[in-house]
Biotite code that builds the C-alpha atoms (Angstrom):
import biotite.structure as struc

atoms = struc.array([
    struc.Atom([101.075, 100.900, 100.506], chain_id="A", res_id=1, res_name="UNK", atom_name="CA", element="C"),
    struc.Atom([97.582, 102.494, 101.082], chain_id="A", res_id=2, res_name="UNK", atom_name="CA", element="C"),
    struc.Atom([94.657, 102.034, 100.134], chain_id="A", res_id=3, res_name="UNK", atom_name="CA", element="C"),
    struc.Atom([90.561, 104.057, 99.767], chain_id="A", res_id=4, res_name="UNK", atom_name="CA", element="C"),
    struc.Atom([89.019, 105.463, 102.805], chain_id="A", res_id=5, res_name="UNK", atom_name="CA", element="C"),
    struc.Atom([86.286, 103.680, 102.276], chain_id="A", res_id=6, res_name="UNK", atom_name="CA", element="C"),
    struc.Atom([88.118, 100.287, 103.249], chain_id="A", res_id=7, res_name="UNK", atom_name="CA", element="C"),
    struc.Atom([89.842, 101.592, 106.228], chain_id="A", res_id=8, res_name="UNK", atom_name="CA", element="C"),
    struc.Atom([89.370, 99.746, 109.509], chain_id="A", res_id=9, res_name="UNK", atom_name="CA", element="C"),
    struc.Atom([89.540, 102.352, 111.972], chain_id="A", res_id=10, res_name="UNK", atom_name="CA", element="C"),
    struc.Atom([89.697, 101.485, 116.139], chain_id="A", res_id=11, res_name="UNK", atom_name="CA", element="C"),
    struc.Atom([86.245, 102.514, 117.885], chain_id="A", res_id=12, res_name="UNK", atom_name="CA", element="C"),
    struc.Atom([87.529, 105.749, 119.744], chain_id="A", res_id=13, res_name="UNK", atom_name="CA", element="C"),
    struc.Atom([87.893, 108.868, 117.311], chain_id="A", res_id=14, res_name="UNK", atom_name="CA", element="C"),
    struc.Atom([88.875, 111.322, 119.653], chain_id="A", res_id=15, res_name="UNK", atom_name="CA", element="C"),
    struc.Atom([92.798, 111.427, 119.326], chain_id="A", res_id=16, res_name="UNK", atom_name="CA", element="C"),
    struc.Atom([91.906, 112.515, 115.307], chain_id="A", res_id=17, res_name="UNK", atom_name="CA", element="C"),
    struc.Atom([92.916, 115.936, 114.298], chain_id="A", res_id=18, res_name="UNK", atom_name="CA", element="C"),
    struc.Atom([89.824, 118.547, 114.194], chain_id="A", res_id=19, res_name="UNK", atom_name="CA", element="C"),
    struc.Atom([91.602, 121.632, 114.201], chain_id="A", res_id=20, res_name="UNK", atom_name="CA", element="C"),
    struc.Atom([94.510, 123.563, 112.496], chain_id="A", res_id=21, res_name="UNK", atom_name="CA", element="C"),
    struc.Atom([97.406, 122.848, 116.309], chain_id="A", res_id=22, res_name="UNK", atom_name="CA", element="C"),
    struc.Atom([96.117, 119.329, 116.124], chain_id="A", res_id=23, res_name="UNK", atom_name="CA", element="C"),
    struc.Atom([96.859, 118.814, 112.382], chain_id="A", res_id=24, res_name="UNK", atom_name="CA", element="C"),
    struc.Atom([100.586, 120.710, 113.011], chain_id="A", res_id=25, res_name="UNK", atom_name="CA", element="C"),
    struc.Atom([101.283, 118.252, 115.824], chain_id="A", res_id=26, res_name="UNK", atom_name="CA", element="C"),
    struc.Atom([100.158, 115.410, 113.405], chain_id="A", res_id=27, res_name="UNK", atom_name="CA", element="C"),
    struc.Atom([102.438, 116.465, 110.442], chain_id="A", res_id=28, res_name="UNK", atom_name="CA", element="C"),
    struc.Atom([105.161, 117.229, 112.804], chain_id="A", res_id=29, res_name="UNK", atom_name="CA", element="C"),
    struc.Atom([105.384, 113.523, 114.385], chain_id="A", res_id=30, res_name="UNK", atom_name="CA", element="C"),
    struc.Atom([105.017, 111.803, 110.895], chain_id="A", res_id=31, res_name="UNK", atom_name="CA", element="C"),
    struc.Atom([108.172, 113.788, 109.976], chain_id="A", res_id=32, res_name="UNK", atom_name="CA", element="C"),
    struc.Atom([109.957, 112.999, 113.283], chain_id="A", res_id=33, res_name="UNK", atom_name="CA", element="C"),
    struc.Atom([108.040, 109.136, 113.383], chain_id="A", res_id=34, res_name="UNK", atom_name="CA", element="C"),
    struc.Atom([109.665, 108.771, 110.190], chain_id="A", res_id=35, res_name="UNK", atom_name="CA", element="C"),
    struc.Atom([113.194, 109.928, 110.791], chain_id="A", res_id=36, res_name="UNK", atom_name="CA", element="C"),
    struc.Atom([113.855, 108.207, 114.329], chain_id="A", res_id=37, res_name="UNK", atom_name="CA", element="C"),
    struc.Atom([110.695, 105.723, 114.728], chain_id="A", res_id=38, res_name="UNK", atom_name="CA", element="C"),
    struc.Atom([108.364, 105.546, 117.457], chain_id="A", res_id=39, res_name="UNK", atom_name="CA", element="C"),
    struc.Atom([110.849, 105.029, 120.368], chain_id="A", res_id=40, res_name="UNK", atom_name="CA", element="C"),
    struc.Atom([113.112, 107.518, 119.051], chain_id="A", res_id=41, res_name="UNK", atom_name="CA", element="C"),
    struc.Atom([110.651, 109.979, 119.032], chain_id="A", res_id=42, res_name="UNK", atom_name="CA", element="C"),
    struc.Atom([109.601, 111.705, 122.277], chain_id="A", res_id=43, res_name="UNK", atom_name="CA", element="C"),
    struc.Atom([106.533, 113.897, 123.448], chain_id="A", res_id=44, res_name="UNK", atom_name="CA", element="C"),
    struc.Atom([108.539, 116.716, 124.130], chain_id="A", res_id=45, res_name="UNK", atom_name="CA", element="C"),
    struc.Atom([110.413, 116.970, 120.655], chain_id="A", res_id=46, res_name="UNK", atom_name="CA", element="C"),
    struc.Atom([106.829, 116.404, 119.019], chain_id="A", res_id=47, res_name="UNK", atom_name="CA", element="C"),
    struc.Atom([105.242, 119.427, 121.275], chain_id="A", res_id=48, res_name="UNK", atom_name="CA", element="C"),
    struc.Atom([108.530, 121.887, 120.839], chain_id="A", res_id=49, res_name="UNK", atom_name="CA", element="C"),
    struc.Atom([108.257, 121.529, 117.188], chain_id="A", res_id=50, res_name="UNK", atom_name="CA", element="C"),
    struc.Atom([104.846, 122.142, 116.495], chain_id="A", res_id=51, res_name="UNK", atom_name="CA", element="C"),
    struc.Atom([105.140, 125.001, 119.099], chain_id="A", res_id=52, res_name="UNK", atom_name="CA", element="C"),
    struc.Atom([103.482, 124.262, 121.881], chain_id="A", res_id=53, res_name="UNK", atom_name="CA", element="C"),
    struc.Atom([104.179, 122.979, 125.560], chain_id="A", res_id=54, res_name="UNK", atom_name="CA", element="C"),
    struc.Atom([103.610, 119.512, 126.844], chain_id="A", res_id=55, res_name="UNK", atom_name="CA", element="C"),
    struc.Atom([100.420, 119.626, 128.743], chain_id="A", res_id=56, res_name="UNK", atom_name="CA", element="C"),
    struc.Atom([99.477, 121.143, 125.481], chain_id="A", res_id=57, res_name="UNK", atom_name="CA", element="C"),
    struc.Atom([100.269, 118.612, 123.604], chain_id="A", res_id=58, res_name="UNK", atom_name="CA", element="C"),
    struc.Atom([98.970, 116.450, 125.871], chain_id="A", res_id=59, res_name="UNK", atom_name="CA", element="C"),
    struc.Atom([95.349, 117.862, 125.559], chain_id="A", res_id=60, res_name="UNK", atom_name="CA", element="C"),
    struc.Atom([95.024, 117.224, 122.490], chain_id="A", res_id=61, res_name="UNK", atom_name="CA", element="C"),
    struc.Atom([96.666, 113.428, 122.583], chain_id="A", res_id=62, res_name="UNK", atom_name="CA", element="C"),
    struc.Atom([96.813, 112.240, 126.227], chain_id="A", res_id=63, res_name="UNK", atom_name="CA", element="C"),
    struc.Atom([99.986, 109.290, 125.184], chain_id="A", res_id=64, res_name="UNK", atom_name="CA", element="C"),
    struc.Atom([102.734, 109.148, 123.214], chain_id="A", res_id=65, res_name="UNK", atom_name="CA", element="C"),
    struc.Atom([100.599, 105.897, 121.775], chain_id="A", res_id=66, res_name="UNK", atom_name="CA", element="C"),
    struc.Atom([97.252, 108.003, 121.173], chain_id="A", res_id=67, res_name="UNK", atom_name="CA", element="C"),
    struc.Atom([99.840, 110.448, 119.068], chain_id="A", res_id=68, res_name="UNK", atom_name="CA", element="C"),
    struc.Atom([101.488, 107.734, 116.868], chain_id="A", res_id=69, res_name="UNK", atom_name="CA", element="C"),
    struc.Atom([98.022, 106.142, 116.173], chain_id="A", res_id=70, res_name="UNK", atom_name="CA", element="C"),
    struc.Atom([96.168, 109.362, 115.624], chain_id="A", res_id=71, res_name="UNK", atom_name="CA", element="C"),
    struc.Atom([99.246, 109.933, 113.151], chain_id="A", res_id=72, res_name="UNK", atom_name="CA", element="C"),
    struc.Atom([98.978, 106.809, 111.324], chain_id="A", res_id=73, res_name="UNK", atom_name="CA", element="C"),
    struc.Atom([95.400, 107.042, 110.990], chain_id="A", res_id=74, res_name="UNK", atom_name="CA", element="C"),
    struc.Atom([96.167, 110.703, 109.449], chain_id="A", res_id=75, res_name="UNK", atom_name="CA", element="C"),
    struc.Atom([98.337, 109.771, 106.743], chain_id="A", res_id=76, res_name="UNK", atom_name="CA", element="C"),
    struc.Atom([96.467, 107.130, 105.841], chain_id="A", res_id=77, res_name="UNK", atom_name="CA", element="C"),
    struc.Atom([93.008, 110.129, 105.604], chain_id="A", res_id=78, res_name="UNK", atom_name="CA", element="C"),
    struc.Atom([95.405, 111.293, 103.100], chain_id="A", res_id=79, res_name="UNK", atom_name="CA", element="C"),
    struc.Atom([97.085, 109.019, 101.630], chain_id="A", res_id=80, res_name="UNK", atom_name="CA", element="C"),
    struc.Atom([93.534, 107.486, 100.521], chain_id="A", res_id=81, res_name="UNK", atom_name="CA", element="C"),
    struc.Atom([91.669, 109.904, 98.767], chain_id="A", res_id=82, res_name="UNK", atom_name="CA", element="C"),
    struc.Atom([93.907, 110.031, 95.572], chain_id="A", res_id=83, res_name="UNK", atom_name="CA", element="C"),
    struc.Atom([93.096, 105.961, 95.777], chain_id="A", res_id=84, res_name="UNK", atom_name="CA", element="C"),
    struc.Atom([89.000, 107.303, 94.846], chain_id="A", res_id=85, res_name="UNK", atom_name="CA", element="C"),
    struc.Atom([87.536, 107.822, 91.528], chain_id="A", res_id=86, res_name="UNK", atom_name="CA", element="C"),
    struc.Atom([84.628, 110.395, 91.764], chain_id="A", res_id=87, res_name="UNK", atom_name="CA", element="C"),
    struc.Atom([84.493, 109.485, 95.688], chain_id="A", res_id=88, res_name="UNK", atom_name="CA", element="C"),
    struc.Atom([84.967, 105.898, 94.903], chain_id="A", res_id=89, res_name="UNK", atom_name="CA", element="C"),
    struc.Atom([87.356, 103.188, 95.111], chain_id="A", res_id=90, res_name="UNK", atom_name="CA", element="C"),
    struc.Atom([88.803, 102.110, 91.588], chain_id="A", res_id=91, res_name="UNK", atom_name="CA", element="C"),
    struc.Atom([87.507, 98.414, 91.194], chain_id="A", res_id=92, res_name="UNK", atom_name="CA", element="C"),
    struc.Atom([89.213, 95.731, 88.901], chain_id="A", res_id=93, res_name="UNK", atom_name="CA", element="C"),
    struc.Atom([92.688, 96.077, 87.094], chain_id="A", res_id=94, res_name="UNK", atom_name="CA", element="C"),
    struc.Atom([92.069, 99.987, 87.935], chain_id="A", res_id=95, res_name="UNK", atom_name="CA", element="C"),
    struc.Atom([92.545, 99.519, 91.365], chain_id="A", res_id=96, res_name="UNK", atom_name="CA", element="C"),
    struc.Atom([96.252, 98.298, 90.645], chain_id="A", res_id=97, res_name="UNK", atom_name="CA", element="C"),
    struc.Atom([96.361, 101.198, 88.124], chain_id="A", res_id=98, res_name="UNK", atom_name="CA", element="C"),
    struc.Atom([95.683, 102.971, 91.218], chain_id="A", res_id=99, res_name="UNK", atom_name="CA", element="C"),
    struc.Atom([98.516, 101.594, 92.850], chain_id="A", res_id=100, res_name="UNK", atom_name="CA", element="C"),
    struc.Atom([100.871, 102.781, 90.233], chain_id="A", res_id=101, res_name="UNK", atom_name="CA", element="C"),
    struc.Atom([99.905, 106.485, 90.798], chain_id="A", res_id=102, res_name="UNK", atom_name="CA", element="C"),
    struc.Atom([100.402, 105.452, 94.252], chain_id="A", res_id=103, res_name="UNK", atom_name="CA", element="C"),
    struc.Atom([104.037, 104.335, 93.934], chain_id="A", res_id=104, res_name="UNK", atom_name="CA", element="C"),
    struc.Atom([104.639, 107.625, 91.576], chain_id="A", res_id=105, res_name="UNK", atom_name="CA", element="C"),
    struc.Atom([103.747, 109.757, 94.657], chain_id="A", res_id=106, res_name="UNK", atom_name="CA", element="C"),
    struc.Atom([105.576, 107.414, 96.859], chain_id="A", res_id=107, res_name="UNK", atom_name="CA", element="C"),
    struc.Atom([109.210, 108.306, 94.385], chain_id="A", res_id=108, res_name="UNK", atom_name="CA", element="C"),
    struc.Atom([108.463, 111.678, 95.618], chain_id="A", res_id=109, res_name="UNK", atom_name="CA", element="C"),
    struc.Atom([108.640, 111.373, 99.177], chain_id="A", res_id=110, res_name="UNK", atom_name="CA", element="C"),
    struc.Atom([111.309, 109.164, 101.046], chain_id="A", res_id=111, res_name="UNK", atom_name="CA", element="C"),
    struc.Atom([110.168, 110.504, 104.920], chain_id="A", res_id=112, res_name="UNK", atom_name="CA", element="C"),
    struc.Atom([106.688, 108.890, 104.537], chain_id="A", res_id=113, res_name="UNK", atom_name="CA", element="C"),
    struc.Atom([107.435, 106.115, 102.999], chain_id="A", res_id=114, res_name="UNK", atom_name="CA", element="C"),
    struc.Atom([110.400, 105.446, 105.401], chain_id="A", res_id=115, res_name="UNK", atom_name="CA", element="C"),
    struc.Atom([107.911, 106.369, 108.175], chain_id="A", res_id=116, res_name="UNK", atom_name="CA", element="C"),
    struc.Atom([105.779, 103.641, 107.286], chain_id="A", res_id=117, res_name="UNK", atom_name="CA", element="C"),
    struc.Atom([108.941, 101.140, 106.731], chain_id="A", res_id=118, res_name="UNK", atom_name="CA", element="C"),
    struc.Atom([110.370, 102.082, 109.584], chain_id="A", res_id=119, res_name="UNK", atom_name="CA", element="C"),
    struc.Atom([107.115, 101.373, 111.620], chain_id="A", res_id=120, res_name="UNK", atom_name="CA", element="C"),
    struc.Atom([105.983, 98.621, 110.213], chain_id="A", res_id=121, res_name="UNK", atom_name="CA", element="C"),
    struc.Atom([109.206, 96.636, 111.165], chain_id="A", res_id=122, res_name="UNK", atom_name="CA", element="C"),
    struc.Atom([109.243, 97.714, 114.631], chain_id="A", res_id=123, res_name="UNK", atom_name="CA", element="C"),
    struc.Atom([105.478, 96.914, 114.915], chain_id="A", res_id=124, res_name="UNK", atom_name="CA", element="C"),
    struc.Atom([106.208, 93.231, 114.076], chain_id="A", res_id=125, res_name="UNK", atom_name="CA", element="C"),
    struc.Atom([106.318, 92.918, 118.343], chain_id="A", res_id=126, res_name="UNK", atom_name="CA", element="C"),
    struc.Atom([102.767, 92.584, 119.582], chain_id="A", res_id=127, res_name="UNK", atom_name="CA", element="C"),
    struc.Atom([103.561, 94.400, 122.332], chain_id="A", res_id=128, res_name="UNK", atom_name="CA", element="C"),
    struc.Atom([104.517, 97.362, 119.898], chain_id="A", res_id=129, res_name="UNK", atom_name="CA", element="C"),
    struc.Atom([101.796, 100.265, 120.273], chain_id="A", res_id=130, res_name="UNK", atom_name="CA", element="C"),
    struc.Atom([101.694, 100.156, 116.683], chain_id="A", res_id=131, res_name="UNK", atom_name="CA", element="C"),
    struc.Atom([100.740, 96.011, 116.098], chain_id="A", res_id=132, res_name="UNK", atom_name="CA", element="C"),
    struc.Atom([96.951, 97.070, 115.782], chain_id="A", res_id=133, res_name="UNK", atom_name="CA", element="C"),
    struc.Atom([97.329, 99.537, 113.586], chain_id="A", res_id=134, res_name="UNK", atom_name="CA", element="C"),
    struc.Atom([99.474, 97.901, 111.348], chain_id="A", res_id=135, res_name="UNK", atom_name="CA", element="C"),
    struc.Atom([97.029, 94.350, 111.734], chain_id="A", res_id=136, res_name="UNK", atom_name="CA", element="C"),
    struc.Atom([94.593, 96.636, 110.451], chain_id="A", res_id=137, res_name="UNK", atom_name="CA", element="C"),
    struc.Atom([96.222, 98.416, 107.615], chain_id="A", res_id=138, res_name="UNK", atom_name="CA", element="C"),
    struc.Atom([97.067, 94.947, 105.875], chain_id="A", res_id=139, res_name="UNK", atom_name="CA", element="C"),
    struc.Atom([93.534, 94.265, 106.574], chain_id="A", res_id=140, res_name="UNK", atom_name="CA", element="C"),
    struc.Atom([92.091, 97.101, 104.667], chain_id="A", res_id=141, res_name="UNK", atom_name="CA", element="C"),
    struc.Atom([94.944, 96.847, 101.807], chain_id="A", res_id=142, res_name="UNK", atom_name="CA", element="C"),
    struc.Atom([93.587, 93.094, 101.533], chain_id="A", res_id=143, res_name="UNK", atom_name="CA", element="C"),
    struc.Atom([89.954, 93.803, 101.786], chain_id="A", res_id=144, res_name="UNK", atom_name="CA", element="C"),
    struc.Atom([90.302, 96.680, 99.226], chain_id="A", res_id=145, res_name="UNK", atom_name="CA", element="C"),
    struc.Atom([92.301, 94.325, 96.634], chain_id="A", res_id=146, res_name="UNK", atom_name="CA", element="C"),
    struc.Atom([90.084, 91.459, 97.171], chain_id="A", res_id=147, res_name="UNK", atom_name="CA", element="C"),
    struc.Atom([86.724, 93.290, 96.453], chain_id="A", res_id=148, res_name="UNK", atom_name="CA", element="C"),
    struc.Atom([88.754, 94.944, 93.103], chain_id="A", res_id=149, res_name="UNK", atom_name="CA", element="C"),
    struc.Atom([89.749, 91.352, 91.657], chain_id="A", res_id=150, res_name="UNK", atom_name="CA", element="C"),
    struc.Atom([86.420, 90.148, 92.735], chain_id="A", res_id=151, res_name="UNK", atom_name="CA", element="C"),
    struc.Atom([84.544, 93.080, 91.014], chain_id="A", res_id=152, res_name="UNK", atom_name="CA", element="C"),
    struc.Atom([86.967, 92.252, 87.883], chain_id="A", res_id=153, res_name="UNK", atom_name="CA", element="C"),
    struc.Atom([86.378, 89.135, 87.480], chain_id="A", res_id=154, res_name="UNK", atom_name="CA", element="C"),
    struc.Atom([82.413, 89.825, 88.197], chain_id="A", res_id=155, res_name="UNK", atom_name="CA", element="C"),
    struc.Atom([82.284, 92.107, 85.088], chain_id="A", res_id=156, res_name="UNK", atom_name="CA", element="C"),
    struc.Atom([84.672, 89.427, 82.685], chain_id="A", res_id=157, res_name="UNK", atom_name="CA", element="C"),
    struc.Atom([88.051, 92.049, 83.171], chain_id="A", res_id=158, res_name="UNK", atom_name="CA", element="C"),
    struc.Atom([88.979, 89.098, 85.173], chain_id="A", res_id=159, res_name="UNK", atom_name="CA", element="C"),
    struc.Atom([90.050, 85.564, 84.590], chain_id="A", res_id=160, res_name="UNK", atom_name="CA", element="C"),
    struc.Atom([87.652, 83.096, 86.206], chain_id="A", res_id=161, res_name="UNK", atom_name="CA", element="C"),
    struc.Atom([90.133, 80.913, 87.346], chain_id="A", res_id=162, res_name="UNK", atom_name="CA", element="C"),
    struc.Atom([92.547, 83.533, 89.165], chain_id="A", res_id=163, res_name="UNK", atom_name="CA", element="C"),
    struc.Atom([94.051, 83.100, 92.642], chain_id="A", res_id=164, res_name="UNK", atom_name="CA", element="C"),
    struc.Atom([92.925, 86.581, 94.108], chain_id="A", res_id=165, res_name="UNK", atom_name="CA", element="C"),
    struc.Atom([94.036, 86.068, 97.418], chain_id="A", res_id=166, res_name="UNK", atom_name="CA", element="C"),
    struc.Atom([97.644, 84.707, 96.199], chain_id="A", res_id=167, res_name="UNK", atom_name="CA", element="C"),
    struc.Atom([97.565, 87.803, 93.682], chain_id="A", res_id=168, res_name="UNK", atom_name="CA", element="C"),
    struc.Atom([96.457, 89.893, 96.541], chain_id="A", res_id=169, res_name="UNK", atom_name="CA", element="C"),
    struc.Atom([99.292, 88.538, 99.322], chain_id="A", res_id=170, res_name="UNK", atom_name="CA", element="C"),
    struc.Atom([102.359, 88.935, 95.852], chain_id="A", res_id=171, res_name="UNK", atom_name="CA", element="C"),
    struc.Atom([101.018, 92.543, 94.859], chain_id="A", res_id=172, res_name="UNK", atom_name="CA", element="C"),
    struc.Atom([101.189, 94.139, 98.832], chain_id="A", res_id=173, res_name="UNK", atom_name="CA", element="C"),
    struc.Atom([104.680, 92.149, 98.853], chain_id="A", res_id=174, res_name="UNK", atom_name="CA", element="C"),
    struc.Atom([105.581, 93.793, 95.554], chain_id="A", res_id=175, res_name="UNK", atom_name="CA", element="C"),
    struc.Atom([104.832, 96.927, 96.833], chain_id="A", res_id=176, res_name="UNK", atom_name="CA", element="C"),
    struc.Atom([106.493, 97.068, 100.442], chain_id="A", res_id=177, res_name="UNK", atom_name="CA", element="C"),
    struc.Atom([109.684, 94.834, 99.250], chain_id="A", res_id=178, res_name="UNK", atom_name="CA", element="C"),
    struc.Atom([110.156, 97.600, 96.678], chain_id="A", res_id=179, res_name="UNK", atom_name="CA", element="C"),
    struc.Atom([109.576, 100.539, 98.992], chain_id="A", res_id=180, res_name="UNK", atom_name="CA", element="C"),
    struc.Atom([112.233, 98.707, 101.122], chain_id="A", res_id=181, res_name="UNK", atom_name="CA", element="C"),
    struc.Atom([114.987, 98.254, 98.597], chain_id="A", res_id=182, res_name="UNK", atom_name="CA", element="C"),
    struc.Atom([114.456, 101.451, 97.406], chain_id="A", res_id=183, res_name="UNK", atom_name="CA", element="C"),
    struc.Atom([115.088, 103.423, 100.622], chain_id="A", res_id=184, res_name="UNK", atom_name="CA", element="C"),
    struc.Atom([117.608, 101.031, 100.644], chain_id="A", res_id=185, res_name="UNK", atom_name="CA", element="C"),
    struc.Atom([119.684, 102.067, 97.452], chain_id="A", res_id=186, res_name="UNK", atom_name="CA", element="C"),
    struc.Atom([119.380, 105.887, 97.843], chain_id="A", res_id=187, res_name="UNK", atom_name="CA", element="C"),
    struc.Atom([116.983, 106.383, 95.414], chain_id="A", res_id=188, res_name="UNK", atom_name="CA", element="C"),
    struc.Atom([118.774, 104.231, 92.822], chain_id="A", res_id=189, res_name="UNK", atom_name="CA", element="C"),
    struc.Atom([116.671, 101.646, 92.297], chain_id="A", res_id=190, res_name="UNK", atom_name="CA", element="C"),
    struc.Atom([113.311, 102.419, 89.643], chain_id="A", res_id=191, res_name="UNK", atom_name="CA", element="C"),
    struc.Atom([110.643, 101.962, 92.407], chain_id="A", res_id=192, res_name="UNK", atom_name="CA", element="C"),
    struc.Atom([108.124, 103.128, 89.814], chain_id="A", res_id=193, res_name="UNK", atom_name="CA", element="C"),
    struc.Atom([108.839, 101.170, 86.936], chain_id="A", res_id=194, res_name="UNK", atom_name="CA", element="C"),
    struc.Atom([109.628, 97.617, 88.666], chain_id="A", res_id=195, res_name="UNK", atom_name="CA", element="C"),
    struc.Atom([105.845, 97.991, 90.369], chain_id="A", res_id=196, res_name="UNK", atom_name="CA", element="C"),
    struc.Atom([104.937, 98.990, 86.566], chain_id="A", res_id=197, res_name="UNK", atom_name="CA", element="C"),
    struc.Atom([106.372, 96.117, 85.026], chain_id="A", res_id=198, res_name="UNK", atom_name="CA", element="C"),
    struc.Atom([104.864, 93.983, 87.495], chain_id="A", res_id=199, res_name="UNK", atom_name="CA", element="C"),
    struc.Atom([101.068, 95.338, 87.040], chain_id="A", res_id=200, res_name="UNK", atom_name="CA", element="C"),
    struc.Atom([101.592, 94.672, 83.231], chain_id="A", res_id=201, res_name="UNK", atom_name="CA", element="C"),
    struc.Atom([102.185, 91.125, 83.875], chain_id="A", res_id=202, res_name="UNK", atom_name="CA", element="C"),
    struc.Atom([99.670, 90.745, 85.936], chain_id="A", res_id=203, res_name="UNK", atom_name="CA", element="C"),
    struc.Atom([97.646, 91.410, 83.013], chain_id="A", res_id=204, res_name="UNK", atom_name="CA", element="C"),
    struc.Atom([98.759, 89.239, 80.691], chain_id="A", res_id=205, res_name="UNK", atom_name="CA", element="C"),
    struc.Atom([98.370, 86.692, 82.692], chain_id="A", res_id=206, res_name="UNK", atom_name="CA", element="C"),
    struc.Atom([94.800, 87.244, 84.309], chain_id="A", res_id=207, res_name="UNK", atom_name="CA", element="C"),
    struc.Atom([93.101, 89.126, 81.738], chain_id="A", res_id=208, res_name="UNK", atom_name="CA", element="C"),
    struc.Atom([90.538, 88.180, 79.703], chain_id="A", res_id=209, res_name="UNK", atom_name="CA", element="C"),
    struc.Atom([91.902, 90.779, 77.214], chain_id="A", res_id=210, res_name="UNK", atom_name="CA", element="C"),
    struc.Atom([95.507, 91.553, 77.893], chain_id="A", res_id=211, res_name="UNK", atom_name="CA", element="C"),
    struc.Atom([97.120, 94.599, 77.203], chain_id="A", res_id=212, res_name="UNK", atom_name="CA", element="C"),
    struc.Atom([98.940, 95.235, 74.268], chain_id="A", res_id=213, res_name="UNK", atom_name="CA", element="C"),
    struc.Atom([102.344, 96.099, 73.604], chain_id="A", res_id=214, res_name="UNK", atom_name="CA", element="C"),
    struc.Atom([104.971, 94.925, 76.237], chain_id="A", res_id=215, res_name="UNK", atom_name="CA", element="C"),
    struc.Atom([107.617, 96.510, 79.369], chain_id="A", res_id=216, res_name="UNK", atom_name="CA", element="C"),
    struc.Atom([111.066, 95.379, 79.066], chain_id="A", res_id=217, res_name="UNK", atom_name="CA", element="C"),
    struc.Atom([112.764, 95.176, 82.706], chain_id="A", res_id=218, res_name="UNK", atom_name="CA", element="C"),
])
């Protein structure tokens, strides 16, 4: 999953980010080989002769093969984000989650990222991985973002008072990777887009003060 820019929690050194047009091709270039073989299938020098340049150049702009996969990371998640904002802003109560659903629609489109963030975020499960911060962080952000949504909700009366947000909070990421899982998983096969749909809807009914009408059979 991903979540606003606003919420991300980003580590203190910027440098490694892409500024200019050969470090933005190295940084699409390793997501799409990151995705495909993981981080320790992946080496510097099929990350620099793809994007066309040599080593050292590579290495100028990212000066490890752990600066690259972070400075990656932290790129698709720049992008990833900022269909998350309404008018530069992240979507607060149930439209956060309505958020998510777009989210998961642009997700059905594009098995290499979302494998690339799979296939990552089971490797990184190893604190000695030199993606266990990032990924520490990225749940941290989803939460926070979530959180502040059901808190906002439930602030303005879109909300049940009595809601579990941080059990709603730990079910809906859940929902969303275990899907993106079982989806790479089947081909393709499995609906992705209208389980996570289904599941939103319920939500609903359950915590709204004014549920939705109509119903989702699944």
């Amino acid at each position: 999953m991903s979540f606003p820019r606003q919420y991300r929690r980003t580590v203190t050194d910027r440098a490694s980010v892409a500024g200019d047009q050969a470090r933005a091709r190295v940084l699409e270039v390793a997501l799409d080989l990151f995705a495909a073989a993981g981080y320790r299938g992946t080496s510097i020098a099929q990350v620099a002769e793809k994007a066309g340049l040599s080593q050292s150049g590579l290495l100028h702009h990212f000066p490890s093969k752990i600066a690259l996969l972070v400075a990656a990371l932290e790129h698709r998640e720049e992008i990833d984000g900022r269909p998350l904002e309404v008018d530069g802003e992240p979507p607060r109560g149930w439209s956060a989650f309505d958020a998510l659903i777009g989210l998961v629609s642009r997700n059905s489109a594009r098995p290499n990222q979302v494998r690339l963030f799979v296939t990552l975020s089971a490797e990184a499960i190893d604190p000695s991985h030199p993606a266990y911060d990032w990924v520490q962080r990225h749940y941290g952000s989803a939460y926070a973002w979530l959180t502040a949504a059901l808190e906002h909700g439930r602030a303005i009366g879109e909300v049940r008072e009595d809601i579990p947000i941080e059990r709603v909070v730990h079910l809906t990421i859940a929902a969303l990777d275990g899907l993106q899982v079982q989806w790479l998983v089947s081909g393709g096969k499995l609906d992705m887009l209208g389980d996570f749909t289904a599941y939103v809807h319920d939500l609903k009914i359950r915590w709204s003060n004014a549920p939705p009408a109509g119903r989702i059979d699944r």
